[in-house]
One Martini backbone bead per residue (centre of mass of N, CA, C, O) as a GRO file, in nm:
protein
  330
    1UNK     BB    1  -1.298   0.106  -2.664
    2UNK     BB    2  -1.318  -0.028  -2.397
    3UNK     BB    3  -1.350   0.006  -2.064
    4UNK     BB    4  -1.150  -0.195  -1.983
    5UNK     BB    5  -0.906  -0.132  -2.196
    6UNK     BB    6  -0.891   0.153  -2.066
    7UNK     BB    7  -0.806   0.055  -1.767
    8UNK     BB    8  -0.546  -0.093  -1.859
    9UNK     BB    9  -0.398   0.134  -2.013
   10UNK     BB   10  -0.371   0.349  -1.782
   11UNK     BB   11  -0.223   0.111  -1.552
   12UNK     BB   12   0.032   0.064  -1.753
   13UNK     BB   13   0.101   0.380  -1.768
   14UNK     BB   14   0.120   0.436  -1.457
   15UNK     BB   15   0.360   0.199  -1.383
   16UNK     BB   16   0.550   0.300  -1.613
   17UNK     BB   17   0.600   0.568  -1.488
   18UNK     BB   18   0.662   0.542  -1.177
   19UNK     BB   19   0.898   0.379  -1.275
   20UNK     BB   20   1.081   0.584  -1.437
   21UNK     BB   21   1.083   0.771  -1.179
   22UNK     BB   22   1.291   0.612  -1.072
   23UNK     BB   23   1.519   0.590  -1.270
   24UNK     BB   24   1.582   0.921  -1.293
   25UNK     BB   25   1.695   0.895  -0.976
   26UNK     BB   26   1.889   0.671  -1.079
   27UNK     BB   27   2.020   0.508  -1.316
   28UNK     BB   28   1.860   0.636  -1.600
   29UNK     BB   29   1.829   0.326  -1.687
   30UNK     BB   30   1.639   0.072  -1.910
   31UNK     BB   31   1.533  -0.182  -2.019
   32UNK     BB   32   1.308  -0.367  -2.154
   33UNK     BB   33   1.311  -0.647  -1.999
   34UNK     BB   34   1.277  -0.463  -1.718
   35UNK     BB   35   1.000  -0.359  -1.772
   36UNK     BB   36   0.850  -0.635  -1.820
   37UNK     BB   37   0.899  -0.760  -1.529
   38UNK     BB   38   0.827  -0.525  -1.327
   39UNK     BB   39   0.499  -0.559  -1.457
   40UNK     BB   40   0.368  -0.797  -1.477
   41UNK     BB   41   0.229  -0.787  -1.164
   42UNK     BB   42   0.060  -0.549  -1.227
   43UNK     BB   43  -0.036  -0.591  -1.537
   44UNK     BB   44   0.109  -0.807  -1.696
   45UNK     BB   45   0.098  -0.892  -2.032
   46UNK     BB   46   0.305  -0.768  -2.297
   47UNK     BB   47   0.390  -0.638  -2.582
   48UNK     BB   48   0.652  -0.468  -2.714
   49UNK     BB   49   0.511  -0.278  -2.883
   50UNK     BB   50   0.289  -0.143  -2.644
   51UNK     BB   51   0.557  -0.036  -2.505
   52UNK     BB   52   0.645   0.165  -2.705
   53UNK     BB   53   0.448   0.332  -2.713
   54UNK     BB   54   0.424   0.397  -2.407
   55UNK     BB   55   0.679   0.557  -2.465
   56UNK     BB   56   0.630   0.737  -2.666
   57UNK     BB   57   0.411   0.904  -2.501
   58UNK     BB   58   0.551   0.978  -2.223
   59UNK     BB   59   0.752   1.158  -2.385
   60UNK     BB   60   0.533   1.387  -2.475
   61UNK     BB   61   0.344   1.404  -2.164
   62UNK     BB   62   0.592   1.424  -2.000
   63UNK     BB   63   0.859   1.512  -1.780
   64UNK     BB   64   1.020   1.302  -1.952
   65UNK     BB   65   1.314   1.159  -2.120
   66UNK     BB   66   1.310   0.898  -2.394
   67UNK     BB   67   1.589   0.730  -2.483
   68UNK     BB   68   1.763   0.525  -2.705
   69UNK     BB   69   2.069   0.323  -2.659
   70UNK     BB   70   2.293   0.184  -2.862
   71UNK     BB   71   2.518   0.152  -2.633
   72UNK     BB   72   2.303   0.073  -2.399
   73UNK     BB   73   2.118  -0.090  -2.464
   74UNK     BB   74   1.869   0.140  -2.378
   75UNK     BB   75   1.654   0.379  -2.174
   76UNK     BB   76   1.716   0.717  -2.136
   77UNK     BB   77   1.614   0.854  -1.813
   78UNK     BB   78   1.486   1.191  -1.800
   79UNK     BB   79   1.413   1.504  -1.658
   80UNK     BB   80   1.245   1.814  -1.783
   81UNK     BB   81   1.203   1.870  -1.461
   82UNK     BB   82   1.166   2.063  -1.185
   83UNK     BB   83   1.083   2.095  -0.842
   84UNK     BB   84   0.964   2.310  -0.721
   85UNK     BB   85   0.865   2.493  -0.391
   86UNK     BB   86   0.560   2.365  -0.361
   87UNK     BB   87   0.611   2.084  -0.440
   88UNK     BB   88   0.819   2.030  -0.225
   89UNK     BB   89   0.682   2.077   0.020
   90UNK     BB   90   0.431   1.852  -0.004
   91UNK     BB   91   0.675   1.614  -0.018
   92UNK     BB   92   0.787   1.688   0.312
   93UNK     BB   93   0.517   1.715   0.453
   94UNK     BB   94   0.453   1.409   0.405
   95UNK     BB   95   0.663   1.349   0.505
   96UNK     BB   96   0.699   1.419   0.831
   97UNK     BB   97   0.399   1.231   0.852
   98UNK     BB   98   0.565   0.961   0.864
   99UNK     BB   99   0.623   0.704   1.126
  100UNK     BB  100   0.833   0.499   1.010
  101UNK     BB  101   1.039   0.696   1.083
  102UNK     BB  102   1.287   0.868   1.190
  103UNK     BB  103   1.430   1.163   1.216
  104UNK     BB  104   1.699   1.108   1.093
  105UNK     BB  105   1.544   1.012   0.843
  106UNK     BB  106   1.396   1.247   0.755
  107UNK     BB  107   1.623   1.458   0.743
  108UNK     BB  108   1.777   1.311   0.506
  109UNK     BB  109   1.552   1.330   0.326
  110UNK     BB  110   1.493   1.595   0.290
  111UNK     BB  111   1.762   1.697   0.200
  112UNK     BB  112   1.764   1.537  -0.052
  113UNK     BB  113   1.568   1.650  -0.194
  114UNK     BB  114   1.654   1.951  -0.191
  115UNK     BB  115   1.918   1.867  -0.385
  116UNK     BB  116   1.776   1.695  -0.612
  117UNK     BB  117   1.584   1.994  -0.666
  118UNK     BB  118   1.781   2.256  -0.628
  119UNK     BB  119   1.810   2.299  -0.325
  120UNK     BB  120   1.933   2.316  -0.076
  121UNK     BB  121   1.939   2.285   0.204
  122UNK     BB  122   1.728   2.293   0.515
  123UNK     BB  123   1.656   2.510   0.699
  124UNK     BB  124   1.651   2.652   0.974
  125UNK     BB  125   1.273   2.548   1.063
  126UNK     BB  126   1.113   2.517   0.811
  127UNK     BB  127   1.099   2.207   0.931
  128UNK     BB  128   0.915   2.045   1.208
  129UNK     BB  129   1.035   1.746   1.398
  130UNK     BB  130   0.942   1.782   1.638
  131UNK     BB  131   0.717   1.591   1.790
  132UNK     BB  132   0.673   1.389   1.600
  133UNK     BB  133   0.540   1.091   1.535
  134UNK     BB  134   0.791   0.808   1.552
  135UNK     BB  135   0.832   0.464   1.468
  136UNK     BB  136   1.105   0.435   1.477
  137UNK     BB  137   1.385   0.227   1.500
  138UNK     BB  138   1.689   0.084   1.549
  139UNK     BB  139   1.583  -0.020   1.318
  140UNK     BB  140   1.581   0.018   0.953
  141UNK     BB  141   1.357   0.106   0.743
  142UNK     BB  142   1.472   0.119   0.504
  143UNK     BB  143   1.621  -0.122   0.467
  144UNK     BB  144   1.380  -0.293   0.478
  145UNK     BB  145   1.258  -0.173   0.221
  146UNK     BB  146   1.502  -0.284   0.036
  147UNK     BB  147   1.449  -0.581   0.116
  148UNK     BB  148   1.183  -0.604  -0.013
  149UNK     BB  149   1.232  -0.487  -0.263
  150UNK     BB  150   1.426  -0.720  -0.361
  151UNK     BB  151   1.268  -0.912  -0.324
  152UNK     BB  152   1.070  -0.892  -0.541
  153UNK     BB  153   1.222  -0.839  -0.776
  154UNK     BB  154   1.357  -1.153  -0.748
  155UNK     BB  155   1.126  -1.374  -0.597
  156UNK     BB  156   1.162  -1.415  -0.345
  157UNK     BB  157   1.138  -1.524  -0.007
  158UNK     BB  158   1.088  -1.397   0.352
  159UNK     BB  159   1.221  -1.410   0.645
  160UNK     BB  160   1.105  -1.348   0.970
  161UNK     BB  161   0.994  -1.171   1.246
  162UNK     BB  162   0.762  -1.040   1.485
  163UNK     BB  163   0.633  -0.737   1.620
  164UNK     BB  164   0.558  -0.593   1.922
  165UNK     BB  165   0.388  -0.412   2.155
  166UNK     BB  166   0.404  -0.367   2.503
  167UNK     BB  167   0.343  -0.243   2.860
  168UNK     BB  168   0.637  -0.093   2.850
  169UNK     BB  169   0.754  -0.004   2.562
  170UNK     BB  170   0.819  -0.274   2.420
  171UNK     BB  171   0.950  -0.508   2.171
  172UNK     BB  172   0.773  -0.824   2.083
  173UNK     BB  173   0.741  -1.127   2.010
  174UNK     BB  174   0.491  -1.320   1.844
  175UNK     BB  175   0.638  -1.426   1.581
  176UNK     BB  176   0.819  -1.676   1.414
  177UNK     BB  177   0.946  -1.759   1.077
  178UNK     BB  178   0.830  -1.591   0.851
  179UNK     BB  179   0.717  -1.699   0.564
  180UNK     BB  180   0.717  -1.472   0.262
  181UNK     BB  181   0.535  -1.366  -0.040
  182UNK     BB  182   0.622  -1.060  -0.204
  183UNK     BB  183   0.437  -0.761  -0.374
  184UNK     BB  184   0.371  -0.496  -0.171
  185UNK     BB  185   0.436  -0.174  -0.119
  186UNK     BB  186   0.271   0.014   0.150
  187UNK     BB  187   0.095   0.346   0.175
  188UNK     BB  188  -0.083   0.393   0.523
  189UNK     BB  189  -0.149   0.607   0.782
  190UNK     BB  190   0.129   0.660   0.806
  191UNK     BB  191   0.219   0.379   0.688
  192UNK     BB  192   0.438   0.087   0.623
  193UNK     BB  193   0.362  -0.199   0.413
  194UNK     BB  194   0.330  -0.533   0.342
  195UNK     BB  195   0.188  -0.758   0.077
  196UNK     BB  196   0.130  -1.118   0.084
  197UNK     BB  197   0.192  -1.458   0.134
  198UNK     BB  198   0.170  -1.699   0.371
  199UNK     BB  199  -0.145  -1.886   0.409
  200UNK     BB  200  -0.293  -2.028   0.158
  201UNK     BB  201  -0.462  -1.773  -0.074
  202UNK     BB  202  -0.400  -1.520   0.032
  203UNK     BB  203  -0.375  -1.239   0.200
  204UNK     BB  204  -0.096  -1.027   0.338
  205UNK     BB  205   0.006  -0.800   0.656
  206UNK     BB  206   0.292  -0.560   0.713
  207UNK     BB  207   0.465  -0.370   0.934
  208UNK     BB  208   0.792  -0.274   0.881
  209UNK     BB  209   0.843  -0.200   1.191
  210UNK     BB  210   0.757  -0.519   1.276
  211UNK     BB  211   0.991  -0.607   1.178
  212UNK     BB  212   1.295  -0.899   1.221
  213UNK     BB  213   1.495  -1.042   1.165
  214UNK     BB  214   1.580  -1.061   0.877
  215UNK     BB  215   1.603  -1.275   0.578
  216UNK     BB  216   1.719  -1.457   0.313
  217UNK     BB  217   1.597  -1.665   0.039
  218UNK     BB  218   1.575  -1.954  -0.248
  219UNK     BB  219   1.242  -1.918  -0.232
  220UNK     BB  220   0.997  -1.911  -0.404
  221UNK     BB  221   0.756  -1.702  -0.528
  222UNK     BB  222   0.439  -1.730  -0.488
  223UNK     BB  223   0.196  -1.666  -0.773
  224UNK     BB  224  -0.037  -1.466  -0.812
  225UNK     BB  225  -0.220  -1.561  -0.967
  226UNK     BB  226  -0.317  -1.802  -0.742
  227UNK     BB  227  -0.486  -1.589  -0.608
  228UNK     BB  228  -0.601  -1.351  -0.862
  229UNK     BB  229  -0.524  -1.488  -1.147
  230UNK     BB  230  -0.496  -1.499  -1.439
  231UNK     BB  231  -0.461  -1.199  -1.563
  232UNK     BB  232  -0.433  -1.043  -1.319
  233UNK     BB  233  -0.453  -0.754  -1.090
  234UNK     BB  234  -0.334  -0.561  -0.806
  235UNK     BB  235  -0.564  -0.382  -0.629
  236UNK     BB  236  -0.494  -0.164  -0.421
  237UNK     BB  237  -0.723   0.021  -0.343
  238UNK     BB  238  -0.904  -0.208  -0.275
  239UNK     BB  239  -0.788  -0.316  -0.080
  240UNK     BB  240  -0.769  -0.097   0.129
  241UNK     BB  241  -1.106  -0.071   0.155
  242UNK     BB  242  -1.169  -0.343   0.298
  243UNK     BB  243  -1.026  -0.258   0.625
  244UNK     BB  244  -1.093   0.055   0.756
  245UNK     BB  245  -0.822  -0.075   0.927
  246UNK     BB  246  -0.475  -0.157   0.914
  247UNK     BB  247  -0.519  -0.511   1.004
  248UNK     BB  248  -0.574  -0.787   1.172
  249UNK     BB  249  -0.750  -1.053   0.919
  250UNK     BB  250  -0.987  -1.153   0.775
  251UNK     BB  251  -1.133  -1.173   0.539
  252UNK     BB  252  -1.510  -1.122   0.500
  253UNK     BB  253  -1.862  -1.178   0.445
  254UNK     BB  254  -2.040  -0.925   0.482
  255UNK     BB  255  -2.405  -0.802   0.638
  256UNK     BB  256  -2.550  -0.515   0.662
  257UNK     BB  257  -2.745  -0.253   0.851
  258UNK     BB  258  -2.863   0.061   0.744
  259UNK     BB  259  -2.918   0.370   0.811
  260UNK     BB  260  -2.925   0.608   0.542
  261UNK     BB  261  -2.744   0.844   0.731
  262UNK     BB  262  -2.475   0.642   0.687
  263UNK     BB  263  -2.376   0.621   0.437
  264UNK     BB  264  -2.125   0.827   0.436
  265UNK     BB  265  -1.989   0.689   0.663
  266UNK     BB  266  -1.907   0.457   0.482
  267UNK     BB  267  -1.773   0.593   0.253
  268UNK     BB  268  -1.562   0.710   0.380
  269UNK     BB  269  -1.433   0.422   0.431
  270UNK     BB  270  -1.479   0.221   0.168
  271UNK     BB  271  -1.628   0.354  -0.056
  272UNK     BB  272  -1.793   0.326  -0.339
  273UNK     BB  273  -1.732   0.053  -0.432
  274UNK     BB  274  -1.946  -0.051  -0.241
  275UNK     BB  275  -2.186  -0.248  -0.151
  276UNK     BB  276  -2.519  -0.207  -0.203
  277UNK     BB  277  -2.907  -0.178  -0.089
  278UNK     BB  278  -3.160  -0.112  -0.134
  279UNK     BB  279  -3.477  -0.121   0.078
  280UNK     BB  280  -3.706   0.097   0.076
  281UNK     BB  281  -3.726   0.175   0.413
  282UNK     BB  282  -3.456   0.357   0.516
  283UNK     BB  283  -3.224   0.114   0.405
  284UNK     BB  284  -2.923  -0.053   0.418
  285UNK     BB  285  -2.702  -0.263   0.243
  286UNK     BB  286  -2.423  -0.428   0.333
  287UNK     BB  287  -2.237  -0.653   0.058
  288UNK     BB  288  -1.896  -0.753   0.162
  289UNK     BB  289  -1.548  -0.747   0.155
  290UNK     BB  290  -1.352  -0.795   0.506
  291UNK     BB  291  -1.165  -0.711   0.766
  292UNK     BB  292  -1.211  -0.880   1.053
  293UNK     BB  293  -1.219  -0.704   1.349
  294UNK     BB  294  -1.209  -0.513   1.618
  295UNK     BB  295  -1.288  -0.276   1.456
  296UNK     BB  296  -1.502  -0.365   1.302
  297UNK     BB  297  -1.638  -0.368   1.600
  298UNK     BB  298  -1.630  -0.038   1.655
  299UNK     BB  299  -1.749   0.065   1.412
  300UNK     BB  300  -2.040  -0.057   1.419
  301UNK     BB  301  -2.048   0.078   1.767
  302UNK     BB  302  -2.093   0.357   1.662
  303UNK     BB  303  -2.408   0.308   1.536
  304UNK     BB  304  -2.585   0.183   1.677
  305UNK     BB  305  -2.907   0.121   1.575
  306UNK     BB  306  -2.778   0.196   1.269
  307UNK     BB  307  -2.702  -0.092   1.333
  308UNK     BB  308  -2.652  -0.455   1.151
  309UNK     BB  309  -2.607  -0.763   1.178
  310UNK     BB  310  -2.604  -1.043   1.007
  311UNK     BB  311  -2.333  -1.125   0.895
  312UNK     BB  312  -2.150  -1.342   1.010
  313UNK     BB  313  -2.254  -1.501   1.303
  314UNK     BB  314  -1.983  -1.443   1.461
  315UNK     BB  315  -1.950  -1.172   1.438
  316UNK     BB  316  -2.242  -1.091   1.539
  317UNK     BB  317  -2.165  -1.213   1.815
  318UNK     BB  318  -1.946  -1.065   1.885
  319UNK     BB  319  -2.100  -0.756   1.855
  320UNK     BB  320  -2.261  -0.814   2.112
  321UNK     BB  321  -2.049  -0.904   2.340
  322UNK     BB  322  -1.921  -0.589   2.324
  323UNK     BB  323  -2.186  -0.486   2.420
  324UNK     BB  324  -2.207  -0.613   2.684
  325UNK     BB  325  -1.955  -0.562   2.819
  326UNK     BB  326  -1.996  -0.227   2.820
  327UNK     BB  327  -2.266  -0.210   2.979
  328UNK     BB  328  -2.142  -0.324   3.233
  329UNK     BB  329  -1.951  -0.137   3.309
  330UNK     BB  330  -2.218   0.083   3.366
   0.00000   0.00000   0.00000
């Protein structure tokens, strides 16, 4: 088999477990016909004999339970094992540290887990949420999430407003009726996002705390294939490498010059899948695309001398004058 094909197979198989693992915890039940939709646009589509097969290998190898009821045409999902007191620890302990909800939402959700996989609610002390950075407002970041993520299902494109902090600390409307067809909820620097297409041919991404009025609209979303092309998938690492640190900014073709001793730390924010070119003169040049943004002009501004823009001419330009505007404060 191919490597592609493997990495095909890899896909399809790690997707369609994360699937049934929500399944397991909530309705325990799944069509055909509805593994096949909710998958099509991360895997592709396939025939369903090739579904049966990995449901077949899934219920050998991990810890579900899968088997078709002829009583409810459908295939019932249940796992074989409870989650362990060190597994559910770490799993607690990655939400506490997510600033995206509030702490009674924190605690709502540690005390679900806790009762989920068969020990009491959380001892009092036992994880301490005060204090931690909780970005959650009044408004319900989960409700968003069900919101968001119903759109994403049904395939419907969502309207809403954005809203940032200004300098009193409260929540400012900076953009009105953004119209978005909805891919994918992602979380990241314990944030959480979804990414989208806005406007034009690309991707677009939204802090969901930081959307607002939100409601539902009649209108299809623009199909990724357009996007990504027909037969390709969505490839979330990847979205995330091009980043640096996830904010608003185009994509686009840079071309850095960095001295050899700053590999790592190229590699460290972007991974090694990042394009690079041995100059054989102990510099090498980083040629990718990247969201151009503030950030990416304060990371290149943090290497001095041991780096250099090419390219894009524009991004040189702003990277110079930050360069220059800095040495005037002193």
């Amino acid at each position: 088999m191919a490597t592609t094909d493997l990495d095909a197979t890899r896909n399809r198989l790690l997707e369609l477990y994360k699937l049934l693992e929500g399944i397991s915890i909530t309705t325990k039940k799944i069509t055909l016909n509805q593994i096949m939709d909710s998958l099509e646009f991360k895997v592709g589509s396939f025939e369903r004999r090739t579904y049966y097969r990995d449901l077949s290998l899934l219920n050998e190898i991990t810890n579900l339970s899968i088997s078709f009821s002829n009583r409810l045409k459908a295939y019932k999902v249940e796992r074989k094992e409870e989650l362990s007191q060190s597994e559910l620890t770490i799993i607690i302990n990655a939400i506490l540290s997510a600033r995206f909800d509030t702490e009674s939402e924190t605690k709502s959700l540690a005390d679900k887990l806790h009762t989920f996989a068969g020990y009491s609610k959380m001892p009092s002390g036992k994880h301490h949420i005060e204090n931690r950075v909780k970005l959650g407002d009044t408004q319900d970041t989960l409700d968003k999430i069900d919101f968001i993520q119903n759109a994403i299902d049904e395939k419907r494109k969502i309207l809403f407003d954005y809203q940032k902090y200004n300098l009193t600390k409260n929540y400012e409307i900076i953009r009105r009726d953004c119209l978005v067809s909805p891919y994918r909820i992602l979380w990241h620097n314990d944030k959480m996002y979804f990414v989208g297409n806005f406007e034009g041919s690309g991707f677009s991404h939204y802090r969901i705390e930081r959307i607002c009025n939100y409601r539902e609209t009649e209108e299809r979303i623009k199909p990724i294939s357009e996007i990504i092309g027909y037969g390709q998938t969505f490839d979330e690492a990847e979205y995330l490498r091009k980043m640096i640190e996830v904010s608003s900014g185009e994509v686009e073709r840079v071309v850095i010059k960095f001295q050899n001793e700053e590999l790592g730390e190229v590699f460290d924010v972007l991974g090694k899948r990042v394009c690079i070119k041995d100059n054989k003169d102990g510099t090498f040049t980083l040629d990718d695309s990247v969201v151009v943004n503030k950030k990416l002009i304060r990371w290149v501004l943090g290497f001095g001398d041991s780096a250099e823009v090419i390219m894009p001419e524009k991004f040189r330009g702003e990277v110079a004058n930050e360069l220059k505007s800095a040495c005037n404060i002193y």
